[in-house]
C-alpha positions as CSV (number, residue, x, y, z in Angstrom):
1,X,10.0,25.8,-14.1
2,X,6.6,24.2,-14.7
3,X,5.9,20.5,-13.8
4,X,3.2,17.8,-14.2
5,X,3.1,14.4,-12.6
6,X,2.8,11.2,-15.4
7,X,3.2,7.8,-13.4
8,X,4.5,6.1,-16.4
9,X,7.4,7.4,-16.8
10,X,11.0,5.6,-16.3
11,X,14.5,6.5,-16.0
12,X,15.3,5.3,-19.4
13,X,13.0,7.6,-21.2
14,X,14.8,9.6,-24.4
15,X,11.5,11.2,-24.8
16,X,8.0,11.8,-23.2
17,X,4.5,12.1,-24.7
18,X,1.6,14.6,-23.0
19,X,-2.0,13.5,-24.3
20,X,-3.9,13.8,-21.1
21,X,-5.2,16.2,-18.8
22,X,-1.6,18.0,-18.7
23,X,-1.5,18.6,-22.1
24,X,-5.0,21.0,-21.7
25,X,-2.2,22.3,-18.5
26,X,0.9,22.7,-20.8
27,X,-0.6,24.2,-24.5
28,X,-3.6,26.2,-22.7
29,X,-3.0,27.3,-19.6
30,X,0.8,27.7,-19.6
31,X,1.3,28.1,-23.6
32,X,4.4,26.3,-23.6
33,X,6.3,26.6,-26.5
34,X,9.2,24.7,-28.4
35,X,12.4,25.0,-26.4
36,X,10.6,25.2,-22.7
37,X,11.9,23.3,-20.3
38,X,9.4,21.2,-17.9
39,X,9.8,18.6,-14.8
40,X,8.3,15.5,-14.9
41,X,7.8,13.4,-12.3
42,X,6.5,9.7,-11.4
43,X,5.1,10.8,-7.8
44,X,7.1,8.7,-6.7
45,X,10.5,9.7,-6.8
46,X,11.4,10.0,-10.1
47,X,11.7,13.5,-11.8
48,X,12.9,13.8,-14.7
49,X,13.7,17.5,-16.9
50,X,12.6,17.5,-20.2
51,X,12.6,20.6,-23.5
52,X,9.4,21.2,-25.5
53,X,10.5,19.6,-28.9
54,X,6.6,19.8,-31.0
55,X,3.3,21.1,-29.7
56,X,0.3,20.0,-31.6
57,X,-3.3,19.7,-31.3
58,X,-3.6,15.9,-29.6
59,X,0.1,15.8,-27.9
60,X,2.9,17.7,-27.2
61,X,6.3,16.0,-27.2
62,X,9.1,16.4,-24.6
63,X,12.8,15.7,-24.6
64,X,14.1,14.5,-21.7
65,X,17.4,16.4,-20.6
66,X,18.6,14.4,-17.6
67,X,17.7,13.7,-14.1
68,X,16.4,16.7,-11.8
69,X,17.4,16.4,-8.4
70,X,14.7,17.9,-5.7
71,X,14.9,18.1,-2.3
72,X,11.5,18.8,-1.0
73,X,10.2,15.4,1.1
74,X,10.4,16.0,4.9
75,X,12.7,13.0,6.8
76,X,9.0,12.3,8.5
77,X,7.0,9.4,7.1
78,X,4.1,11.6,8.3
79,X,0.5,9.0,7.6
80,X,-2.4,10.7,8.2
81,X,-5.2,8.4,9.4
82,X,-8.4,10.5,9.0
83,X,-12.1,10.2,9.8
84,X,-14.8,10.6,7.2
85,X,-15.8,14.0,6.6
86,X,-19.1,15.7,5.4
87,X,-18.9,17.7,1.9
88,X,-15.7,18.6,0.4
89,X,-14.0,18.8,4.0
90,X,-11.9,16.3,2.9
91,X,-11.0,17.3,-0.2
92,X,-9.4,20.4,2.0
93,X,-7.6,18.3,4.5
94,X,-5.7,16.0,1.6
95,X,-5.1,19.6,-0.3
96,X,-3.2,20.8,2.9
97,X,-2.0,17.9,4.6
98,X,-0.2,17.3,0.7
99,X,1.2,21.1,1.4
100,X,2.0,19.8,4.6
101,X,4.7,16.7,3.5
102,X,1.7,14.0,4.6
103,X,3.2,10.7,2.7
104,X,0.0,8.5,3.2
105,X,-3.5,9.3,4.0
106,X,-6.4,6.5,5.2
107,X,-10.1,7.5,5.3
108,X,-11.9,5.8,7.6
109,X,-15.2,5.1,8.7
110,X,-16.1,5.6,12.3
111,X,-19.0,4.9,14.5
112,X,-20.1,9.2,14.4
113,X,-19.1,9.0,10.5
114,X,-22.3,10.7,8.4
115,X,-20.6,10.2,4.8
116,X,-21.7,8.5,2.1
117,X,-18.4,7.8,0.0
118,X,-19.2,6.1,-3.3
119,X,-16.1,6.3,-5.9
120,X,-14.4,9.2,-4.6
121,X,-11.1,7.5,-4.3
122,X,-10.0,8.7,-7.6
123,X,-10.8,12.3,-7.3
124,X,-9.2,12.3,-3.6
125,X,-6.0,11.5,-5.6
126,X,-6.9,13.8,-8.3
127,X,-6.3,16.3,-5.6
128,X,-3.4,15.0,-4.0
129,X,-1.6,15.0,-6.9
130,X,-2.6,18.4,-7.9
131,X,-1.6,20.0,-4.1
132,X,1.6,17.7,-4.8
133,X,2.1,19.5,-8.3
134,X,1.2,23.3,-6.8
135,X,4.1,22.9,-3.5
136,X,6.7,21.5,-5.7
137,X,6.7,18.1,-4.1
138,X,8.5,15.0,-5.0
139,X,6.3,12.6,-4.0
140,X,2.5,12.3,-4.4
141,X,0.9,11.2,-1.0
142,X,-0.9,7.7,-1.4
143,X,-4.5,7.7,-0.8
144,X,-5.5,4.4,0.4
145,X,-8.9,3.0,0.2
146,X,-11.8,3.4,2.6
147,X,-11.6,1.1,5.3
148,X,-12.6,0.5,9.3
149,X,-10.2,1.8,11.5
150,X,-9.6,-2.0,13.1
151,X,-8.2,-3.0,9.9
152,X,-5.8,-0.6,10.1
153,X,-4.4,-1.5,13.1
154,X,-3.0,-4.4,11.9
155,X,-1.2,-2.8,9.0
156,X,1.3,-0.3,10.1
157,X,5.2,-0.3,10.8
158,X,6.1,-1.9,13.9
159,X,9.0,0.8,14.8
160,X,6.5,3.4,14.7
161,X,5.5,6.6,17.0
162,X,1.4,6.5,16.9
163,X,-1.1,9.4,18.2
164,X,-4.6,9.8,18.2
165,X,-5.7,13.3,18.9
166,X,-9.1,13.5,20.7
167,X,-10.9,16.6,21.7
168,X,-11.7,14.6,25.1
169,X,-8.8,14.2,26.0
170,X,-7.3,16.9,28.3
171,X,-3.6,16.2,28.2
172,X,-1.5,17.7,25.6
173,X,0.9,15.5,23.2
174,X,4.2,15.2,25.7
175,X,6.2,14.3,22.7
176,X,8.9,11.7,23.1
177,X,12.7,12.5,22.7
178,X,13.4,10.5,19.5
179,X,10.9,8.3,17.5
180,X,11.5,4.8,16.6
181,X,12.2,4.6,12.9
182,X,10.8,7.3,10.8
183,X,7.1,6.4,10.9
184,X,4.6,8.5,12.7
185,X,1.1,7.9,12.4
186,X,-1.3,10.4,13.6
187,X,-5.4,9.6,13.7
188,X,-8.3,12.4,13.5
189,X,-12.1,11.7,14.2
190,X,-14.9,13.0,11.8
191,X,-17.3,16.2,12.8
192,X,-18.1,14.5,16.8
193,X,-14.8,13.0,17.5
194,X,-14.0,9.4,18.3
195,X,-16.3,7.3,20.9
196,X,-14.3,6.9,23.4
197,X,-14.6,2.8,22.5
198,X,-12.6,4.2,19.5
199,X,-9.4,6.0,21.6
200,X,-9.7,2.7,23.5
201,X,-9.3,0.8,21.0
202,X,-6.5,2.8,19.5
203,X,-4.6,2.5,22.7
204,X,-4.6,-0.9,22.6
205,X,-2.9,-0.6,19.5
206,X,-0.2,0.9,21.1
207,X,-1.4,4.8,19.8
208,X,-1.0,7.6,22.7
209,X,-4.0,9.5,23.3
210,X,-3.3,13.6,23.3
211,X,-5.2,16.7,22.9
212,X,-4.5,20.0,21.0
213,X,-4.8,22.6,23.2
214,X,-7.7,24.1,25.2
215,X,-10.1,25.3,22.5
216,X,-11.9,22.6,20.6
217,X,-11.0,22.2,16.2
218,X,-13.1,21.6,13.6
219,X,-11.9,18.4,12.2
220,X,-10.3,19.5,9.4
221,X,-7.9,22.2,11.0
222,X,-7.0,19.5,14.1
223,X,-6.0,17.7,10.9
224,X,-3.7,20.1,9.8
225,X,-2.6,21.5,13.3
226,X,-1.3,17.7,13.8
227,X,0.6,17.7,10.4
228,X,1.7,21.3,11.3
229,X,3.0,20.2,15.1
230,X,4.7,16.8,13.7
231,X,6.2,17.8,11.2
232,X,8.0,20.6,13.5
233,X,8.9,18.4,16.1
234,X,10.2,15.6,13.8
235,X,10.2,16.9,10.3
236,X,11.7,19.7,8.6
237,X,9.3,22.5,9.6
């Protein structure tokens, strides 16, 4: 069943209006017709299953049939704290780490950070939502502004399990038998890695340092090998 993400809809809606991009999605690309039946969802927990009742030129109205139940969200509360990356790099990290059950996502700017970011935030979400929309997810990952990775520090869940994978660092993650609550925050440099005043000052922040193996990652797959590896030890994988 098709679905598109509108985050202003409510559980009391009798009845749902498309004008924006998704209508171009519903009438051109898909061709709905009257009598279809489409999910809508809030991305951010709310989905809703509706019937095509009128497709016209500016709009195309939907019916909304009752609740839809999905279970795709991992237990994790996987957060994704990732070094600026050159070109569409990470465009293809959210994209995956979406795929990937990744609930929240913070670009940062590190010292070895060469990006120039300049009102990208919208189309990062643009592209979580669509990876949200393409692996049938219930939730949309939040994309949080651009910020230094000391102001971070300060914001994240107390009961949490924290990583930061760096390529210098020779021991392997030794993961821990259980996690405290169901936060786990895992950080990724840019193209170079982290200084190693960086990993310091992660582990001050109570974040164990760990490597990924003996062969050294592009950025963007240690991104995704950490979502990958998480999400099996702790997550649904």
């Amino acid at each position: 069943m098709p679905r598109i993400i509108l985050p202003s809809i409510s559980p009391g809606d009798r009845e749902v209006a498309v004008t924006d991009q998704n209508l171009k999605y519903l009438r051109d690309v898909l061709r709905v017709s009257k009598g279809d039946e489409v999910i809508v969802l809030d991305g951010q927990g709310l989905a809703l299953k509706t019937g095509v009742r009128e497709v016209g030129k500016k709009h195309i109205l939907l019916e909304v049939l009752g609740s839809c139940p999905i279970d795709t969200e991992s237990p994790l509360h996987l957060v994704l704290i990732q070094g600026l990356l050159k070109g569409d790099r990470l465009d293809f990290v959210i994209q995956k780490a979406t795929e990937l059950g990744v609930r929240e996502i913070f670009p940062v700017v590190t010292e070895r950070s060469q990006v120039r970011f300049s009102r990208k935030l919208e189309h990062w979400k643009r592209v979580a939502e669509e990876a949200a929309r393409q692996s049938e997810r219930l939730l949309v990952p939040v994309i949080h502004d651009v910020c230094k990775m000391k102001d971070i520090f300060d914001s994240l869940e107390d009961e949490s399990l924290r990583i930061i994978f760096s390529e210098s660092e020779k021991k392997d993650f030794n993961p821990p038998h259980s996690i405290p609550g169901s936060f786990v925050y895992y950080m990724v440099g840019p193209e170079g890695g982290f200084t190693d005043k960086e990993v310091q000052g992660a582990k001050e922040s109570g974040f164990i340092s760990a490597g990924l193996g003996k062969r050294i990652l592009r950025a963007e797959t240690a991104s995704i090998a950490g979502a990958v590896l998480l999400q099996f030890l702790f997550g649904d994988l």
